[in-house]
Rosetta silent file (secondary structure, phi, psi, omega in degrees, C-alpha in Angstrom):
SEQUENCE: XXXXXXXXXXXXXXXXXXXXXXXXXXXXXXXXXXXXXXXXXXXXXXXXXXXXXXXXXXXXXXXXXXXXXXXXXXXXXXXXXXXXXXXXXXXXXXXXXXXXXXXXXXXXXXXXXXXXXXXXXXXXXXXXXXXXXXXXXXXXXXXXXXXXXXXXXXXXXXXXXXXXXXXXXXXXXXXXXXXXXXXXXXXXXXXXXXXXXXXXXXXXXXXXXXXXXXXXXXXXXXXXXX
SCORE:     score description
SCORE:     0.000 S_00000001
   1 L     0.000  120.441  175.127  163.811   57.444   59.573 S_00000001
   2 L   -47.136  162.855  176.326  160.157   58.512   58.496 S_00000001
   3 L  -109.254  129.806  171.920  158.503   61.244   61.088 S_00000001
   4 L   -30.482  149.196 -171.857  155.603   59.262   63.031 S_00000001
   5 L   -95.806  165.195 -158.256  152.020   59.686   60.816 S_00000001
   6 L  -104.497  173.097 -119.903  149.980   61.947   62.796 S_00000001
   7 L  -109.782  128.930 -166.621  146.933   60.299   64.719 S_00000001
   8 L   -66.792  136.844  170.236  143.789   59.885   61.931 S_00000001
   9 L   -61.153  133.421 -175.360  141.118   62.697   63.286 S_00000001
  10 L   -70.934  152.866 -155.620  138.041   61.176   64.667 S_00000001
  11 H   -83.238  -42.563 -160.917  134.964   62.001   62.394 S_00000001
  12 H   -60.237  -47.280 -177.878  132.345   62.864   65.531 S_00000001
  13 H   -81.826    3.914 -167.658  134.958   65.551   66.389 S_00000001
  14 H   -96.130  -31.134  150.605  135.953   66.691   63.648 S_00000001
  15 H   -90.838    0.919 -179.229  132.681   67.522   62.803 S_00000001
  16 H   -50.931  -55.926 -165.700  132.052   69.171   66.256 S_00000001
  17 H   -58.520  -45.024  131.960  134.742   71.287   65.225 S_00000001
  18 H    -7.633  -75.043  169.928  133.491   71.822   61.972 S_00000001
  19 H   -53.119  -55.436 -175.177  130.342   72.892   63.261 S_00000001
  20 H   -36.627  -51.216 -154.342  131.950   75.318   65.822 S_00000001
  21 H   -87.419  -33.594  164.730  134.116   77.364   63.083 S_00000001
  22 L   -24.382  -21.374 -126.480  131.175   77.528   60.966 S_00000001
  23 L  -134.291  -31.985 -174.236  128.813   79.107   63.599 S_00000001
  24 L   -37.567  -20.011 -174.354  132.220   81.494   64.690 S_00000001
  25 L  -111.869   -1.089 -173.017  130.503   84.919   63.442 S_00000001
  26 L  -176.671   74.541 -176.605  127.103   84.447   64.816 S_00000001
  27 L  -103.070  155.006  177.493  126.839   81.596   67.168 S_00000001
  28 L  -105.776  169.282 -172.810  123.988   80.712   69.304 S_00000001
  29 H   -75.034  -37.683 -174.761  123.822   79.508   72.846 S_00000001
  30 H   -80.489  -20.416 -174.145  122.071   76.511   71.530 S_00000001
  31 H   -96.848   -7.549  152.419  124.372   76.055   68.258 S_00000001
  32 H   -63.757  -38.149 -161.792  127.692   76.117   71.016 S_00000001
  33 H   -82.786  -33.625  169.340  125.953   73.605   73.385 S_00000001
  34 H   -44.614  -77.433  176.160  124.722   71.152   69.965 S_00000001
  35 H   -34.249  -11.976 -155.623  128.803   71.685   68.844 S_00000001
  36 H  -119.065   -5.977  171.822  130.097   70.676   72.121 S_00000001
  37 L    97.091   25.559  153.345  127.957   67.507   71.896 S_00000001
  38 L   -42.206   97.424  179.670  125.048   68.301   73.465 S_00000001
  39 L   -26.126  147.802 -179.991  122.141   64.893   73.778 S_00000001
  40 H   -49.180  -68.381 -177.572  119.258   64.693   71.632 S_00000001
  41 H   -54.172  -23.981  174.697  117.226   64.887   74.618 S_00000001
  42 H   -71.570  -45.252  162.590  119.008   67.952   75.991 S_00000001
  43 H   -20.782  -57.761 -133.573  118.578   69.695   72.640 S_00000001
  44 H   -98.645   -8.183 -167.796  114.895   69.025   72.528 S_00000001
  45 H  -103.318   -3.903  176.930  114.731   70.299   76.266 S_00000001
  46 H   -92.367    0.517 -178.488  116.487   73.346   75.581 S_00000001
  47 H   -97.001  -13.933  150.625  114.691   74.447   72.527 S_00000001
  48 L  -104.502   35.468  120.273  111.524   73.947   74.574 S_00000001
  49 L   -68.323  -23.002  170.987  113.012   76.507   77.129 S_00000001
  50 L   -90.650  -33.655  165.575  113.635   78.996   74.410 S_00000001
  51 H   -66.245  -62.575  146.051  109.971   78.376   73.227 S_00000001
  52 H    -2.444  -47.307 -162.002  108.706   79.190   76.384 S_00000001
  53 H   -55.723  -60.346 -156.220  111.177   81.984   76.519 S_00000001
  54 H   -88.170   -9.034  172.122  109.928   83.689   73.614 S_00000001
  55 H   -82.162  -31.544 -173.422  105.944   82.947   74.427 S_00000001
  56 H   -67.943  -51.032  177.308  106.256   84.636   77.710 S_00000001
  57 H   -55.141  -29.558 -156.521  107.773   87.468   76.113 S_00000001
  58 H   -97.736    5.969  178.917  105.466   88.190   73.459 S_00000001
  59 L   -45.990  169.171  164.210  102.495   87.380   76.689 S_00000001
  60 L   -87.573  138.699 -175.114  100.308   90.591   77.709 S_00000001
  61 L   -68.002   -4.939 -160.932  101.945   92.299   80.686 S_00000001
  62 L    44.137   41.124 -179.641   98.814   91.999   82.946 S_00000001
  63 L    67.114   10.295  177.869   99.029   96.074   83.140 S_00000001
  64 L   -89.368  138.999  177.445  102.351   96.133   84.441 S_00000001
  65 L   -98.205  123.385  172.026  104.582   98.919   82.580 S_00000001
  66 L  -109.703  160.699 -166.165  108.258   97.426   81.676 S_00000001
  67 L  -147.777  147.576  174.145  110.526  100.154   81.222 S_00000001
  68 L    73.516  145.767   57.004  114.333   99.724   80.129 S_00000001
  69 L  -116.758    9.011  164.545  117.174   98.771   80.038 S_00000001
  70 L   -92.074  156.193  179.486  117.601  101.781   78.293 S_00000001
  71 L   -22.363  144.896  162.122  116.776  105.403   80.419 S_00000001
  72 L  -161.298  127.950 -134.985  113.593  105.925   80.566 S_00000001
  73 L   -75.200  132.218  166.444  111.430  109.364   82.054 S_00000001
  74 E  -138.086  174.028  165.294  109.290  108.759   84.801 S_00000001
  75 E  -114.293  144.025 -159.281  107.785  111.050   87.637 S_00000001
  76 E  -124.307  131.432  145.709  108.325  111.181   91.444 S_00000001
  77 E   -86.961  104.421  156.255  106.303  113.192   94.135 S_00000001
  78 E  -103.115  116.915 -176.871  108.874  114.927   96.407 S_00000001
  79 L    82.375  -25.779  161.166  107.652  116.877   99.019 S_00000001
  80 L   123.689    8.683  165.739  104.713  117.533   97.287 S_00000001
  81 E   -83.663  124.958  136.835  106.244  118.488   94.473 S_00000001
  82 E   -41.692  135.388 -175.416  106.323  116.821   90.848 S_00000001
  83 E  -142.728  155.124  179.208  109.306  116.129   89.482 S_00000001
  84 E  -111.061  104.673 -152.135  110.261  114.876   85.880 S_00000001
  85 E  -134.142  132.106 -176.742  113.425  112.472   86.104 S_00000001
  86 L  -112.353   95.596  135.326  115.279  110.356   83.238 S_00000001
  87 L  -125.410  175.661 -163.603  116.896  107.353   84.524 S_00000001
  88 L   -76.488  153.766 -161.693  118.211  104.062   84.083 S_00000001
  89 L   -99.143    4.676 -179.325  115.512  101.640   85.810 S_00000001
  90 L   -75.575  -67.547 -177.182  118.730  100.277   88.001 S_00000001
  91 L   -24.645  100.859 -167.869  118.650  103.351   89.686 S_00000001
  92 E  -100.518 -166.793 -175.998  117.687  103.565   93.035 S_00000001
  93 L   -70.575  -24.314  167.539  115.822  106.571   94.895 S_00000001
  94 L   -59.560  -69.291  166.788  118.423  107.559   96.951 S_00000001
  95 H   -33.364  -55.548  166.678  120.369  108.238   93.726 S_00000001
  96 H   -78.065   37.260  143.306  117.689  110.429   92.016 S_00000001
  97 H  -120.842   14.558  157.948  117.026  112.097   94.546 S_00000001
  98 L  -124.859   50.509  143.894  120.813  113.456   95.190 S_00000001
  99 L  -143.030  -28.192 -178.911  121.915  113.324   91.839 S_00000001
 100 L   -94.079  -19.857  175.624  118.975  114.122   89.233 S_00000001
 101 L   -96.885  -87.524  167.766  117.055  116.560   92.203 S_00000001
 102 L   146.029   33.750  138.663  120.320  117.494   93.563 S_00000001
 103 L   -58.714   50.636 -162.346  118.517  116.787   97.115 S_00000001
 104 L   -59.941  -10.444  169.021  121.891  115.812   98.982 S_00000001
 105 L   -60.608  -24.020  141.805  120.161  115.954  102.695 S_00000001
 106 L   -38.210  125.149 -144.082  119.351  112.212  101.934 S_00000001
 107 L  -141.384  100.425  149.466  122.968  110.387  103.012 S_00000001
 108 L   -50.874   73.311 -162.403  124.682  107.588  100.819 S_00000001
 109 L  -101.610  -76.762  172.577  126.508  105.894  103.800 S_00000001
 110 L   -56.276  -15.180 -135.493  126.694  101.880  103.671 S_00000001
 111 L   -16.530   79.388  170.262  124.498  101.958  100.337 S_00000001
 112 L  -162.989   14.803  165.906  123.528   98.358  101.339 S_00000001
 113 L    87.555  -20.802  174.086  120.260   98.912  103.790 S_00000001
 114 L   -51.124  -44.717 -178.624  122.557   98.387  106.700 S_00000001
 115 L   -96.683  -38.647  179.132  122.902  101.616  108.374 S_00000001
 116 L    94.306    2.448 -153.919  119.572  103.652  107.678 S_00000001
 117 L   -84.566    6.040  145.416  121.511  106.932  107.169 S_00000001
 118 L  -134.243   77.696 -174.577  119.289  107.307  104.132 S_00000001
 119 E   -98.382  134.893 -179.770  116.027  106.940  105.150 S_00000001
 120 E  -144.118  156.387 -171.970  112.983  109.004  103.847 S_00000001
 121 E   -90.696  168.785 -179.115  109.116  107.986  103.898 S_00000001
 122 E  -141.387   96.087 -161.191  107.158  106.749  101.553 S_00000001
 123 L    65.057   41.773  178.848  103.565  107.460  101.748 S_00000001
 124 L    67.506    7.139 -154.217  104.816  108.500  105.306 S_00000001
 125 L  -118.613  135.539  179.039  106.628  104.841  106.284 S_00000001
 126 E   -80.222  157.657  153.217  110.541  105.271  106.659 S_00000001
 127 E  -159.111  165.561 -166.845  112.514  103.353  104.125 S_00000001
 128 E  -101.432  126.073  171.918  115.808  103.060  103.012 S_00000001
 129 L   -68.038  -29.494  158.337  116.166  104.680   99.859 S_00000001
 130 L   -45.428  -45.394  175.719  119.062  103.096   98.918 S_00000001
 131 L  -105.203   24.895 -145.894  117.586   99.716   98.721 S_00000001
 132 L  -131.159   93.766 -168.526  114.252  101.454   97.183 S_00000001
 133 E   -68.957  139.179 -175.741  113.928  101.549   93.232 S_00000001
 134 H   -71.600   -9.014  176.274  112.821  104.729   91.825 S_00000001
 135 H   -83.437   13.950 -171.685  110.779  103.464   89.678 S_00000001
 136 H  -111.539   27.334  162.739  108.580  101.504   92.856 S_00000001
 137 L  -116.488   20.268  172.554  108.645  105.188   94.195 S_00000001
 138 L   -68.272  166.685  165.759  105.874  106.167   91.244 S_00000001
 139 L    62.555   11.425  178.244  102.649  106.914   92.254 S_00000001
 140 L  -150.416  161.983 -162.094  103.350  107.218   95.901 S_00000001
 141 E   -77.411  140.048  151.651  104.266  110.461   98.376 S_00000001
 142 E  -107.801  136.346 -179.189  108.120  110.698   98.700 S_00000001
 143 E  -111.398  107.673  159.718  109.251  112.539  101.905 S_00000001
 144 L  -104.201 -166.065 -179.598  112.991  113.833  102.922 S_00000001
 145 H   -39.642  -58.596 -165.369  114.680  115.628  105.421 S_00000001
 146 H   -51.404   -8.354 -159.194  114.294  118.938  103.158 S_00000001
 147 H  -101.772  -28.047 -172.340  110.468  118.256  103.209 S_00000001
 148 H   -47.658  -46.309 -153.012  109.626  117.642  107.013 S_00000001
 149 L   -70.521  160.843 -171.621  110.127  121.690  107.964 S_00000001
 150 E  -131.292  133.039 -176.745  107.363  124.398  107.116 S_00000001
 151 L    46.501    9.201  177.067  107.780  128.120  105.686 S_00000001
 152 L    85.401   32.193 -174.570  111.445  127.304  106.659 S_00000001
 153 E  -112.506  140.436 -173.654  111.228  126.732  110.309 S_00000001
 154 L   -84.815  152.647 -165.934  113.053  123.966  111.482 S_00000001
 155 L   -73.025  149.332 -164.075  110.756  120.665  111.958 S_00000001
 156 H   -60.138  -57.625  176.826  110.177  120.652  116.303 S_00000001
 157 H   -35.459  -72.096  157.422  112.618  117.345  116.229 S_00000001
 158 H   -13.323  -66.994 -173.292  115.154  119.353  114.187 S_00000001
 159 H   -89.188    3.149  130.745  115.371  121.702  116.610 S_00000001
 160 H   -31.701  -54.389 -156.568  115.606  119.053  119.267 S_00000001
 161 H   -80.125  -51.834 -156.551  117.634  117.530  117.791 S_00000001
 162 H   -74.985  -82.152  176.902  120.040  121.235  117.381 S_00000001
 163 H   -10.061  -71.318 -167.794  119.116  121.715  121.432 S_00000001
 164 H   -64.224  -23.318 -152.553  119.922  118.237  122.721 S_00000001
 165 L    55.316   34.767  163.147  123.318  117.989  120.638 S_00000001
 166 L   -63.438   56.927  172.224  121.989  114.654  119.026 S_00000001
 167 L  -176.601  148.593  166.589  124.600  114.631  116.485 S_00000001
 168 L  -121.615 -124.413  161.341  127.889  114.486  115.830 S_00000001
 169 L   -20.043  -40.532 -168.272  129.565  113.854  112.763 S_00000001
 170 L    87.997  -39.661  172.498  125.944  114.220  110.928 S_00000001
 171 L   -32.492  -59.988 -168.360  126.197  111.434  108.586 S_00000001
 172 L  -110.840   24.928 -167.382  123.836  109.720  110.124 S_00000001
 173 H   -57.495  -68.001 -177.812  121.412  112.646  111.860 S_00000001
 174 H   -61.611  -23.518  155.152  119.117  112.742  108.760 S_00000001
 175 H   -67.113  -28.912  162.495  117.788  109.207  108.765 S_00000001
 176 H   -81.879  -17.844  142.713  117.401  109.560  112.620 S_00000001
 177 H    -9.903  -79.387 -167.424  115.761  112.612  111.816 S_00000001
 178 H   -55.041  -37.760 -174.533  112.987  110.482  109.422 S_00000001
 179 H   -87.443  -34.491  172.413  112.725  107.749  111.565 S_00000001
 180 H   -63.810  -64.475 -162.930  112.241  109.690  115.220 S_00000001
 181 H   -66.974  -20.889  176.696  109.873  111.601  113.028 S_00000001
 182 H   -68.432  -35.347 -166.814  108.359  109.250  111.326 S_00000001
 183 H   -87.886  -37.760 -176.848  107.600  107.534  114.767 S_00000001
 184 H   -74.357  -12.752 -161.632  105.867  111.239  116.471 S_00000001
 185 H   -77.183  -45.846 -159.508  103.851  110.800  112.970 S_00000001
 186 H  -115.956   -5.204  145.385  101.847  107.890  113.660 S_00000001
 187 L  -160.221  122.454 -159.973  102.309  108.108  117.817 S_00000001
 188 L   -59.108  -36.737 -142.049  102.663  111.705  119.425 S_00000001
 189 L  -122.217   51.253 -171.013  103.309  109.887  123.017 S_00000001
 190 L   -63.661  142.750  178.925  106.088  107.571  122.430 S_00000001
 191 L   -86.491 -165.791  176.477  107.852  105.738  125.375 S_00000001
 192 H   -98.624   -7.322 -167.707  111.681  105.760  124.931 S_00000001
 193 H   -79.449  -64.848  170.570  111.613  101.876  124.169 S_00000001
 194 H    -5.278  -53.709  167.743  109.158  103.052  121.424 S_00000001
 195 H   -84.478    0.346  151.959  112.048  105.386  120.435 S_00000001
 196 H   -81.817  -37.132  172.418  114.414  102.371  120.618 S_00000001
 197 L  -105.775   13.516 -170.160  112.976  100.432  118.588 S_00000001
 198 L   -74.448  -44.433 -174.728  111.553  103.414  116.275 S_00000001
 199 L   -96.013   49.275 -163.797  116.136  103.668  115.701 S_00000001
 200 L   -85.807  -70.626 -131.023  116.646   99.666  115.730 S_00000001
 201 L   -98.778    4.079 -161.956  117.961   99.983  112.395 S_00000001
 202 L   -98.571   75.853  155.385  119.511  103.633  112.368 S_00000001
 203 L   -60.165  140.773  174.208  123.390  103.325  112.967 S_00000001
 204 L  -132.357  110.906  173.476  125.389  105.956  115.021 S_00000001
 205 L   -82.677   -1.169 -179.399  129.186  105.308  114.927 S_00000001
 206 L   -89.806  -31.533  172.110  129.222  108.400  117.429 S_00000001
 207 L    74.779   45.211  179.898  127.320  106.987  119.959 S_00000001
 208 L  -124.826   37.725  174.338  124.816  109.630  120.381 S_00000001
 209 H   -51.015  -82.915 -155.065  121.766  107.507  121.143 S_00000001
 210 H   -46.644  -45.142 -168.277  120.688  108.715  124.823 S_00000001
 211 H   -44.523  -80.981  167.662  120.869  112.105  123.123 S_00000001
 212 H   -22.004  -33.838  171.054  118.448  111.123  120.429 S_00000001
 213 L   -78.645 -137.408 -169.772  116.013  109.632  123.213 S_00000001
 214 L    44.794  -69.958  161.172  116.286  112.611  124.860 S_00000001
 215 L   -84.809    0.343 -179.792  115.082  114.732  122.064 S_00000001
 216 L  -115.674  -20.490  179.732  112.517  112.780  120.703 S_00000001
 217 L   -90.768   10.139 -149.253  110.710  112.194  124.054 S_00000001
 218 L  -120.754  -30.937  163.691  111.107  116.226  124.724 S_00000001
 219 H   -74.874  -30.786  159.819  108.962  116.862  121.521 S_00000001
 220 H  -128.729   55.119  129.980  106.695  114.504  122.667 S_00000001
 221 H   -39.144  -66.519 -179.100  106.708  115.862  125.505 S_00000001
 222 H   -71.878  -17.188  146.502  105.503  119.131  124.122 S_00000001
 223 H   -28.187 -109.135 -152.892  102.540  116.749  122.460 S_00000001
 224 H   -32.788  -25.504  171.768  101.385  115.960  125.220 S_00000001
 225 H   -68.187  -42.733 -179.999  101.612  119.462  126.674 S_00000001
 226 L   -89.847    0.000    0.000   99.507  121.215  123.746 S_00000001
């Protein structure tokens, strides 16, 4: 008994297939979706999406600097300092500024904007560094923990802060740090809801909030006194 003849190949796929192993060493996204039997009309709309593609690119930036995706040097004011920094454009400021400054008082806790534990100003306005690219921190003042204090005297909050025992663990002290301070910056005579909602966004797994009131109304306190 003959063995069954095997099924004649159908010509549209057979050249699909055709096409495909042809195309196997250098294929394009558009010469995969044409093989796979893409419509005339999809063809014609994806090849004007790739025109488009490639006009935008070659467009004038409207003064905007692109940078990357390889490293690429930019400069950050910390503290009032210059600094010269090589990184990936990914990168965000909390990273350079503990791993290319080696500024580690800045705190990596949630690194998802949730907790606040690394907050530092920017052009004096807390933000979370973490969710803050370094390259949107050109051109503008960056402030941390290390920067508030003078001649090496602890900042008055600091030492509030040491006084009151508004800390525990520490993890998250220096972002309440930025943000209490940040708050006596732009009003000396804060109420405590002022200082409640200055630390809306400031987690403490320690539960050392009243403290933290405490010490931030006691400096400006001492405002109000001088």
């Amino acid at each position: 008994m003959s063995a069954p003849k095997a099924p004649h190949p159908d010509p549209a796929s057979q050249e699909n297939e055709d096409h495909l192993k042809t195309q196997a060493n250098g294929i394009t996204r558009r010469g995969f979706l044409k093989g796979a039997g893409l419509t005339a009309a999809g063809t014609a709309l994806l090849d004007g999406v790739y025109a488009f593609s490639e006009e935008a690119a070659r467009s004038e930036n409207h003064g905007v600097t692109v940078i990357g995706p390889e490293p690429a040097s930019i400069k950050l004011n910390v503290n009032g300092k210059e600094h010269a920094v090589n990184i990936e454009p990914r990168t965000t400021l909390a990273e350079a500024l503990r791993n290319q400054l080696g500024m580690t008082g800045t705190k990596v806790i949630c690194d998802r904007g949730s907790c606040s534990g690394c907050t530092v100003w920017l052009d004096k306005k807390p933000v979370n560094s973490c969710m803050t690219l370094a390259v949107d921190a050109v051109g503008h003042q960056v402030t941390t923990i290390e920067g508030i204090s003078e001649n090496g005297s602890l900042h008055p909050l600091q030492a509030a802060f040491v006084k009151h025992d508004a800390l525990q663990c520490g993890f998250c002290t220096p972002g309440m740090v930025m943000s209490c301070a940040a708050l006596l910056e732009s009003n000396p005579n804060p109420t405590e809801n002022d200082v409640r909602h200055a630390i809306a966004g400031n987690l403490c797994r320690c539960g050392t909030y009243p403290r933290i009131f405490s010490a931030t109304l006691e400096v400006a306190g001492s405002n109000r006194k001088a």
